[in-house]
N, C-alpha and C positions, 0 to 999 in steps of 0.2 A: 933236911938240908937240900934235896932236892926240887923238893916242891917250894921254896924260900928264892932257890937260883933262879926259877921255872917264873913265879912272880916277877922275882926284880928286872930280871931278861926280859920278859912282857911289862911290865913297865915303861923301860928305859925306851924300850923300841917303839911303843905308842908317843912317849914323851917326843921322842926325835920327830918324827916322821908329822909330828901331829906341830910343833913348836915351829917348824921350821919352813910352813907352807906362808906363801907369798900371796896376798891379797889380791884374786886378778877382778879388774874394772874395767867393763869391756862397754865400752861407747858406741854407742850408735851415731852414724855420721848421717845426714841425709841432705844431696846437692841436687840441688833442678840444675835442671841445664837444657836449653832451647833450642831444639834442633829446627834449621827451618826446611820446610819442604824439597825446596828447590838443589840443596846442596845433595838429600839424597836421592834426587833422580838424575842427578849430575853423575853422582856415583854410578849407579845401577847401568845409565847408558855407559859409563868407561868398562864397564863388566862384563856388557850385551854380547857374544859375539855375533860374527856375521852372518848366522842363520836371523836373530834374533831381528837385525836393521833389517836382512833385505826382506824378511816377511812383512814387516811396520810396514815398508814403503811396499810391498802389493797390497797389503792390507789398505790402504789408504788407497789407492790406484781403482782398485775394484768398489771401494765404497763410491767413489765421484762415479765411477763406470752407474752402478745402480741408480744413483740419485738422478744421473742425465735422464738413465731409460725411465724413470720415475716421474720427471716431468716432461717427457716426449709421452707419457701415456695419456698424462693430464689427470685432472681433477673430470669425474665422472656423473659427480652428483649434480 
């Protein structure tokens, strides 16, 4: 009798568990989407802070500084 319950019990409970699972259908989505360059340096300078600009602008300062003394040396050859 006990081993009759012990079946029907595992039965019933594989029946349930097993009848009543839902089909899942999982879609893969795939969107290009075109970033253009320009809007992300747009961004990055609003994020720069003021370390970031006032070194661009020495940086820029000291390159012309070189390039003057570069052609005040001249061409050699």
């Amino acid at each position: 009798m006990k081993f009759r319950f012990l079946i029907v019990s595992i039965v019933l409970t594989t029946f349930t568990f097993t009848s009543c699972r839902e089909e899942v259908n999982n879609e893969t989505i795939v969107r290009e989407v075109r970033v253009e360059k320009e809007d992300i340096e747009v961004a990055e300078k609003e994020n720069e802070g003021i370390l970031e600009r006032t070194a661009r602008k020495v940086d820029t300062e000291v390159n012309k500084e070189i390039d003057e003394e570069i052609e005040k040396i001249g061409d050699d050859n």
